[in-house]
N, C-alpha and C positions, 0 to 999 in steps of 0.2 A: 678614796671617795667615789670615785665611777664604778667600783664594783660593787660598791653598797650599795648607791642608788639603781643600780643595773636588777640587785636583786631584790631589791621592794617594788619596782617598777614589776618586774616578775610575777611576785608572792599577789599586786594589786589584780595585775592580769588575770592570774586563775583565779584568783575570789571574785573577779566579776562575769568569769567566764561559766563559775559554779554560780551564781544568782541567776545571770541570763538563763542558764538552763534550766534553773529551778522554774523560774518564772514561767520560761515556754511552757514544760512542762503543766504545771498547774492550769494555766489558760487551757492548751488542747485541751487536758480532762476533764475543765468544766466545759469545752464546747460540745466533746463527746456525751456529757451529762445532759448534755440543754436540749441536745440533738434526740437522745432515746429515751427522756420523758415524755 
């Protein structure tokens, strides 16, 4: 049981750790966008 949940707790971590980055991502580039129009 502990290692299952050890490794969805895991698999949850990097798929939020891959949104937040996405997300940063996207913002900066439309700050960069909003900046040099």
């Amino acid at each position: 049981m502990g290692l299952s949940d050890n490794n969805l707790t895991l698999i949850q971590l990097s798929l939020l750790q891959k949104l937040v980055a996405t997300s940063i991502f996207h913002i900066t580039n439309n700050i960069c966008i909003m900046f040099c129009l």
